[in-house]
DOKOL-877297 format. One line per field, with one value per residue (C-alpha): residue number from 1; x, y, z. Coordinates in nm, 3 decimals. Each point is the difference from the previous one (the first is absolute). Layout:
<pts>
k: c(NUM;...)
east: c(X;...)
north: c(Y;...)
up: c(Z;...)
</pts>
This chain:
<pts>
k: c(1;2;3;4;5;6;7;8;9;10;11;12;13;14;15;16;17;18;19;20;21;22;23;24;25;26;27;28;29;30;31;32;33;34;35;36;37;38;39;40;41;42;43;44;45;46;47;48;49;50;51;52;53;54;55;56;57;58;59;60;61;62;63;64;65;66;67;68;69;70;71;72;73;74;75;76;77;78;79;80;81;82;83;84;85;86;87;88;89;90;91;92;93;94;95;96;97;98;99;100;101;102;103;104;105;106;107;108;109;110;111;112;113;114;115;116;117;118;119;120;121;122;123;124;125;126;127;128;129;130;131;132;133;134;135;136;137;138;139;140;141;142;143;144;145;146;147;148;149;150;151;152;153;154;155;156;157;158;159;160;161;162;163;164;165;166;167;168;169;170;171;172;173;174;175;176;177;178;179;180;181;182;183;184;185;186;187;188;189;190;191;192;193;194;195;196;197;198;199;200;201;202;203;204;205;206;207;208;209;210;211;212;213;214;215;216;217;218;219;220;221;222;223;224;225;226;227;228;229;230;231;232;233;234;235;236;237;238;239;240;241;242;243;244;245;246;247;248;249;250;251;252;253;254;255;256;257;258;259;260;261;262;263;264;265;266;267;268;269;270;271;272;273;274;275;276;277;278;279;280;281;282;283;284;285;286;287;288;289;290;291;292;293;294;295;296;297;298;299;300;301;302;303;304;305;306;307;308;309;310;311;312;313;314;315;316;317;318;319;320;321;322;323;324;325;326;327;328;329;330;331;332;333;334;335;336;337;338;339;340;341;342;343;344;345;346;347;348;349;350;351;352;353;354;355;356;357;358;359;360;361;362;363;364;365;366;367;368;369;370;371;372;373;374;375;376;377;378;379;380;381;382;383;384;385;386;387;388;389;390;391;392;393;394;395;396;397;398;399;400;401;402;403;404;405;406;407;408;409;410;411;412;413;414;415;416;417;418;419;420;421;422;423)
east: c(4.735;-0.227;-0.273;-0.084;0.074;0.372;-0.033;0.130;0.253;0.283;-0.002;0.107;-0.178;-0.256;-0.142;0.177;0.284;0.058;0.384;0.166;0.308;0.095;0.328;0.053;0.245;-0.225;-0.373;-0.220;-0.384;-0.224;-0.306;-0.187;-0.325;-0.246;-0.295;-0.191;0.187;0.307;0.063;0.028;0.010;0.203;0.112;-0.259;0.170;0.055;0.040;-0.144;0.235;-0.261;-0.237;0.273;-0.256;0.106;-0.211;-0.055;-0.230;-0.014;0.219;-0.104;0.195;0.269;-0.125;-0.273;-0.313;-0.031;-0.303;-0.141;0.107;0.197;0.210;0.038;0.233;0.122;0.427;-0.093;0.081;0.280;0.100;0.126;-0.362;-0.205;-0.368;-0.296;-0.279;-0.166;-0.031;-0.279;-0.120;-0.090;-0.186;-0.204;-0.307;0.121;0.211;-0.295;0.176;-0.082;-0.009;0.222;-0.123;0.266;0.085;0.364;0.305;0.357;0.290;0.207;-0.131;0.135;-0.129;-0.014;0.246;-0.263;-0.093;-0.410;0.004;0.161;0.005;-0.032;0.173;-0.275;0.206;-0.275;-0.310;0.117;-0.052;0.168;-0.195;-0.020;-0.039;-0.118;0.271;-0.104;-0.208;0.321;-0.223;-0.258;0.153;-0.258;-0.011;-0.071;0.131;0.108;0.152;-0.055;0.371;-0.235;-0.139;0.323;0.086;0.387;0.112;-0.109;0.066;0.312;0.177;-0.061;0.092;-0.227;0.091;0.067;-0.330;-0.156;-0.183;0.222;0.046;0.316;-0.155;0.185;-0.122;0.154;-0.015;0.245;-0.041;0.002;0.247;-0.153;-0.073;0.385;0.086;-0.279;0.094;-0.378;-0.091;-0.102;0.203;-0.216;0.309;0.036;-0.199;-0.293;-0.074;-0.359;-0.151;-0.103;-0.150;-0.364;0.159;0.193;-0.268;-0.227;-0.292;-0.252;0.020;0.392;0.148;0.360;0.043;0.319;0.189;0.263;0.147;0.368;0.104;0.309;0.083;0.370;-0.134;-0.314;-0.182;0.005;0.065;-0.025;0.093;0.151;-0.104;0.307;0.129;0.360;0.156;-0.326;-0.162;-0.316;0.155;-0.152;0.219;-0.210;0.147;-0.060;0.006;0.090;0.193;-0.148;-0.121;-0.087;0.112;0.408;0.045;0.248;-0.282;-0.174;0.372;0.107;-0.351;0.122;0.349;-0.170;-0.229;0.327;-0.208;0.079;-0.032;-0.004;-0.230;0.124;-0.104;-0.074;0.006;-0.265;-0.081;-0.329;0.001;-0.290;-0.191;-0.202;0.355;0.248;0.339;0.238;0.313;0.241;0.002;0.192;0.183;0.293;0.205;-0.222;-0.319;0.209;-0.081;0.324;0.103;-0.241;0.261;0.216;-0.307;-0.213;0.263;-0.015;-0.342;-0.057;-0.147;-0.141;-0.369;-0.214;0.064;0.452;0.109;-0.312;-0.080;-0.268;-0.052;0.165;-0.026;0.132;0.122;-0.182;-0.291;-0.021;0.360;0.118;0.358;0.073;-0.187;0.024;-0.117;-0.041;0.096;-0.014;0.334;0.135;-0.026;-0.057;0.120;0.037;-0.049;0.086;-0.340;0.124;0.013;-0.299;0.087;0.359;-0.047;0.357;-0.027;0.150;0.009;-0.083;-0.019;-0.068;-0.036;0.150;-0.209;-0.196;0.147;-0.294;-0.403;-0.091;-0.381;-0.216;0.227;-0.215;0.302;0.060;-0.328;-0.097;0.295;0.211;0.228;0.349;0.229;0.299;-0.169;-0.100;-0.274;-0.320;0.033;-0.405;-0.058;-0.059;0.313;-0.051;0.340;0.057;0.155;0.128;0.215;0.015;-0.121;-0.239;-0.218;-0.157;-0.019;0.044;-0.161;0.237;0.245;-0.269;-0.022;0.346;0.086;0.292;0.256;0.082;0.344;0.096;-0.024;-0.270;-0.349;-0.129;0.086;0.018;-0.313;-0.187;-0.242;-0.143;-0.373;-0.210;-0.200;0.165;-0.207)
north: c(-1.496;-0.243;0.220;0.367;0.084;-0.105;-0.277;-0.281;0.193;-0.162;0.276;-0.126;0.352;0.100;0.379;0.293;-0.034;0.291;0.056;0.163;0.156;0.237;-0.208;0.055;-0.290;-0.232;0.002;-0.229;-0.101;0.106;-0.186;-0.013;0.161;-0.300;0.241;-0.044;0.313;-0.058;-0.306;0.110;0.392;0.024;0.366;0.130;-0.011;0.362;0.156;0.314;0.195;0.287;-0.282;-0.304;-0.221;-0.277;-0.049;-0.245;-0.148;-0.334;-0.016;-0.406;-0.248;0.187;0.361;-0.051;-0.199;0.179;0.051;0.249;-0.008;0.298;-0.083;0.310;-0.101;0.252;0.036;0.273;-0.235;-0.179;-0.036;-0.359;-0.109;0.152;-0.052;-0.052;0.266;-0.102;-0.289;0.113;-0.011;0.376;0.042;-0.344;0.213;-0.164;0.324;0.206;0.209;0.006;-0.290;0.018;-0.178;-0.290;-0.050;0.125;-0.214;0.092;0.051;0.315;0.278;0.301;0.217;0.351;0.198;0.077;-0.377;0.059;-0.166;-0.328;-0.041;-0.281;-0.050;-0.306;-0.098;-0.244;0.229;0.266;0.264;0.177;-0.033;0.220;-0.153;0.224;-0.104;0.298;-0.276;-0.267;-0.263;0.035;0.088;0.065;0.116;0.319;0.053;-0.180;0.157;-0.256;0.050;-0.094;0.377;0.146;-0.209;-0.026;-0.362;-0.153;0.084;-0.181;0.264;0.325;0.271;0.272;0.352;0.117;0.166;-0.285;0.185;-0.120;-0.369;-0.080;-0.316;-0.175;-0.095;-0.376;-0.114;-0.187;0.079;-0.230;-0.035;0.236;0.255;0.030;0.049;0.207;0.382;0.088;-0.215;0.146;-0.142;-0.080;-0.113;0.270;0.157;0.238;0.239;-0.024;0.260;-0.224;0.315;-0.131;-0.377;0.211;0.208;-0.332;0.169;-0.273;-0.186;0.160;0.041;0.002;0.262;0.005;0.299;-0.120;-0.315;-0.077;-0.289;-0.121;-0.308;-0.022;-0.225;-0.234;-0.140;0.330;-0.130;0.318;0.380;0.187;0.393;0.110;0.383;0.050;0.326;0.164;-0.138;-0.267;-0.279;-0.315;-0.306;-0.282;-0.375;-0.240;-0.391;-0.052;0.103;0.137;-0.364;-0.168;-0.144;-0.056;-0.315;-0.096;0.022;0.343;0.126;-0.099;0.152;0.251;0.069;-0.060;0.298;0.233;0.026;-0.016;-0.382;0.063;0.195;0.283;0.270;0.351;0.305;0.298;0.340;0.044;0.355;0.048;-0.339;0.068;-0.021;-0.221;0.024;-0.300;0.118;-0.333;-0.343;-0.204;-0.260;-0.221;-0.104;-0.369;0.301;0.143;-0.140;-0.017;-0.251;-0.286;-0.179;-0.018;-0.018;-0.254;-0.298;0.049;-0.075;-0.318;-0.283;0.281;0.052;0.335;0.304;-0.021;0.339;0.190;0.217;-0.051;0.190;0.296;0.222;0.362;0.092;0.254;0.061;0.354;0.090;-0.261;-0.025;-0.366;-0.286;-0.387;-0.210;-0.396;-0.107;-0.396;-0.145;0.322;0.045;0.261;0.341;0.332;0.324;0.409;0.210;0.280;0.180;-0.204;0.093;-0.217;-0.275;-0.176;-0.376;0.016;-0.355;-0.360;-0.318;-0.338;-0.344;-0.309;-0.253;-0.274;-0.356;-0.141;0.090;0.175;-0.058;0.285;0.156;0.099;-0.011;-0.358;-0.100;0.141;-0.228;0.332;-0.051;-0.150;-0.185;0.266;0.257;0.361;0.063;0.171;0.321;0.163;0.147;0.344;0.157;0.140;0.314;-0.037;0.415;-0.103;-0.302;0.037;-0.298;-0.105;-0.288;-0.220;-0.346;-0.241;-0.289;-0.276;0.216;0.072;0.302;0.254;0.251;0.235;0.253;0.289;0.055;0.334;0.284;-0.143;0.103;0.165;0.310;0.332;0.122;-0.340;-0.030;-0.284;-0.106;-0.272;0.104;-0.197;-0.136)
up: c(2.546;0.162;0.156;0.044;0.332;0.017;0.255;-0.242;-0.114;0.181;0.235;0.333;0.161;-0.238;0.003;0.100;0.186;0.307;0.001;0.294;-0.179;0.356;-0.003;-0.396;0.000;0.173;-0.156;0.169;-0.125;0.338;-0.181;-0.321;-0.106;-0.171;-0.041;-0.351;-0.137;0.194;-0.152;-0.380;0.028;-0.336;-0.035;0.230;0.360;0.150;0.309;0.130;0.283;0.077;0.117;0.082;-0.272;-0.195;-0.291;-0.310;-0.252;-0.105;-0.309;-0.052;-0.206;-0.208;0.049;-0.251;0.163;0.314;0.235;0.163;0.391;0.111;0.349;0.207;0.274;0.400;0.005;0.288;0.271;-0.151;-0.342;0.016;0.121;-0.202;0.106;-0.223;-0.042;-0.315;-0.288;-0.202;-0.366;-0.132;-0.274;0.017;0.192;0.324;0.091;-0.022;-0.304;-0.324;-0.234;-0.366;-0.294;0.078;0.335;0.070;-0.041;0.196;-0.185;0.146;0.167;0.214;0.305;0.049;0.151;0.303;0.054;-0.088;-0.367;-0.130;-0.360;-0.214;-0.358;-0.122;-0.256;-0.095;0.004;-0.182;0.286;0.294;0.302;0.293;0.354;0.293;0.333;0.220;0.223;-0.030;0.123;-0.280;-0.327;-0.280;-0.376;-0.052;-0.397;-0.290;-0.337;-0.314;-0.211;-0.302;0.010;-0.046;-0.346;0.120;0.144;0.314;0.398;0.216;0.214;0.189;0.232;0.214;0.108;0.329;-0.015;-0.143;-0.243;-0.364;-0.091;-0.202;-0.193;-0.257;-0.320;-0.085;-0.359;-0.283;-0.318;-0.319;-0.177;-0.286;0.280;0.103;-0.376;-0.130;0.125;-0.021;0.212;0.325;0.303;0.273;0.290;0.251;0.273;0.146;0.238;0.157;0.180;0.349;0.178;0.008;0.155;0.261;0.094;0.009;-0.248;-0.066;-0.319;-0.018;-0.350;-0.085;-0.297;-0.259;0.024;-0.254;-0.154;-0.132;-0.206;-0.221;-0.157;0.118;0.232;0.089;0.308;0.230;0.406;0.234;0.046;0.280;0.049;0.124;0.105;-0.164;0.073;0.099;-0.346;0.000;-0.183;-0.107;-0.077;-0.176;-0.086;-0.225;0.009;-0.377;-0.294;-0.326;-0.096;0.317;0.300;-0.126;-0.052;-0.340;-0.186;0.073;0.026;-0.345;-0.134;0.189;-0.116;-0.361;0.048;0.126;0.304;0.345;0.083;0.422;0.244;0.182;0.232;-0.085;0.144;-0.073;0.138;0.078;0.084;-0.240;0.049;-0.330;-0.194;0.201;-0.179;-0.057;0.201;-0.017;-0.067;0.224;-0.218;0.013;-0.256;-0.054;-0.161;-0.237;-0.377;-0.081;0.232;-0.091;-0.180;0.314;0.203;-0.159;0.040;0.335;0.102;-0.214;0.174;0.292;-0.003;-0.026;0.208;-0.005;0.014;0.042;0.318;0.220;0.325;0.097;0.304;0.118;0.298;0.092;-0.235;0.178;-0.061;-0.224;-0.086;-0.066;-0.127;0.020;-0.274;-0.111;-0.297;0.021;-0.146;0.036;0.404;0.149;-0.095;0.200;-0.155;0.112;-0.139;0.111;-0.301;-0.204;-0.293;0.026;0.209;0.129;0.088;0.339;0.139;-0.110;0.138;-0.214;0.257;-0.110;-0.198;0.176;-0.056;0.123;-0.023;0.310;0.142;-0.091;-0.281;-0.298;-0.199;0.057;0.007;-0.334;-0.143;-0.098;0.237;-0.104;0.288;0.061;-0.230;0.063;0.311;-0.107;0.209;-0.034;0.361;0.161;0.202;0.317;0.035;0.392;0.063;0.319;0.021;-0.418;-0.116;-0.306;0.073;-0.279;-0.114;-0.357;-0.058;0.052;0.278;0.214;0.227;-0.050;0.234;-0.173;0.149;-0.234;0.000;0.192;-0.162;-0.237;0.161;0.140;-0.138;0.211;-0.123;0.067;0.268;0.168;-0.095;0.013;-0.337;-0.256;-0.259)
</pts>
């Protein structure tokens, strides 16, 4: 990397590119958004339907020495243009909101369902921050929770509820080698439910409150939830970014394998009918998690760098009525999965791109030096499910953007419904 806002990068377009995918076998870039967020939004870039908003936070060089401009952009008029409405720095005391101990630093971040709050994960600060949107033109600071109160690990990831009064948060940590072994250790991977009442019904000096906390140590650096309805039941399904030791490369695997402990991040699936005690429903594995296939497993990935078979992003397609979800898992593509019955989860579909001969501009895979010419693709992005032409639209590092049919008969199901709430 040769500075932090991506320009040297070798991209030829730098920033976000706006895809027009209405022919789905002919995407074409419309233009590029260069904005200081824009250009490095990290895992921060969302999109909120009720309001036609896009929104980010700058994210900076890598994810981890972000700033604190939020870029609120209009798709009202027409998504492929999207037009500016604000580029401004919250929490600094030039928003007019109030000021945290450190000033905020992008990372990922999330909006809720109703399009009034943005969210940001400061994986730097320590904190989840709460920015007012209601006035899209001047978005302000109006909360901040410090991770450091709760004792657990620090903040990445999150989700809102439709009524925009409980925060999903995750709670990121990997613990030491002593940690994964001793079994009285406390684990302090997993997630948290704050009570966001007082931010949504914009209380001066608004506090976010715990209602409950979850953590394991099957699993380290926690990336995002999704509150999801599943057969009439709230559901919550939370990811990780690592395996028991770390982010999966041969080395954190093999500690991993050592330990008897699940080497690879997964997704989970918990009902959250009583929020104080969510209960683990499922774990969504495949056959790379289980222990007993490091030996066949661990051959395989030497000379690859961190992350291999872990998941990263996963999305429902309906988090209302959800009944299938999509999920990243970086050399091991993108897989499809039926939640209709939570409890048993049935990978569905699957699709794993070719690997890149060549470095392509802006691929953090190549440019972190982890990619290997012909090699598996580093698939890490969100899926979009598309009800009615059935199509799942993500993107891997080194492939680019990937618009996939599902094969009929595959989704949607007959009791799936169209939405544009996904994650």
């Amino acid at each position: 990397m040769k500075d932090l806002n991506g320009t040297s990068r070798g991209r030829v377009n730098p920033g976000v590119p706006v895809i027009d995918i209405t022919d789905p076998a002919k995407p074409w870039r419309t233009q590029s958004l260069v904005t200081p967020a824009m250009l490095d939004p990290w895992e921060s870039l969302r999109v909120n339907a009720r309001r036609q908003l896009l929104i980010a936070d700058n994210g900076g060089n890598v994810g981890y020495m972000g700033g604190p401009e939020i870029d609120v952009y209009d798709l009202s008029a027409d998504c492929r243009t999207p037009q500016l409405l604000a580029s401004m720095e919250v929490g600094t005391g030039k928003d007019g909101g109030i000021q945290p101990p450190q000033r905020p630093a992008g990372h990922e971040g999330n909006v809720s369902p109703d399009g009034l709050t943005y969210y940001i994960g400061d994986f730097l600060g320590g904190r989840y921050h709460a920015v007012d949107i209601t006035h899209s033109t001047k978005p302000r600071l109006v909360a901040s929770f410090d991770m450091a109160t709760t004792g657990l690990g620090g903040p990445h990831g999150l989700s809102v509820s439709e009524d925009g009064k409980r925060a999903y948060v995750v709670s990121s940590h990997v613990a030491t080698p002593s940690e994964m072994l001793d079994p009285d250790a406390p684990a302090r991977n997993g997630f948290l439910i704050l009570d966001t009442s007082e931010v949504q019904a914009r209380v001066p000096d608004a506090q976010m409150k715990v209602i409950s906390s979850v953590t394991f140590k099957d699993g380290s650096v926690a990336q995002h939830t999704i509150p999801v309805t599943i057969g009439g039941k709230p559901h919550l399904v939370m990811v990780d970014e690592a395996g028991s030791a770390g982010l999966s490369g041969t080395a954190s695997v093999k500690q991993a394998c050592d330990a008897k402990q699940v080497a690879y991040p997964m997704a989970r699936i918990y009902d959250i009918s009583d929020e104080k005690k969510p209960v683990l429903v499922s774990k969504l594995m495949l056959e790379t998690h289980d222990p007993a296939n490091c030996d066949k497993v661990l051959p395989d990935i030497a000379g690859l760098s961190i992350f291999t078979y872990g998941s990263h992003y996963c999305s429902v397609d309906n988090r209302d009525n959800g009944t299938a979800l999509a999920c990243s898992y970086f050399n091991s593509g993108v897989r499809v999965f039926d939640i209709r019955n939570p409890a048993r989860p049935k990978e569905i579909a699957y699709y794993n791109p070719a690997g890149a001969t060549t470095p392509r501009a802006g691929s953090l895979h190549s440019e972190l030096g982890a990619a290997v010419s012909g090699g598996p693709d580093w698939c890490a992005s969100r899926a979009d499910f598309d009800f009615d032409r059935g199509l799942l639209t993500t993107m891997c590092q080194d492939n680019g953007l990937l618009v996939l049919k599902f094969a009929k008969g595959t989704w949607p199901f007959a009791q799936s419904t169209p939405s544009t709430l996904q994650n």
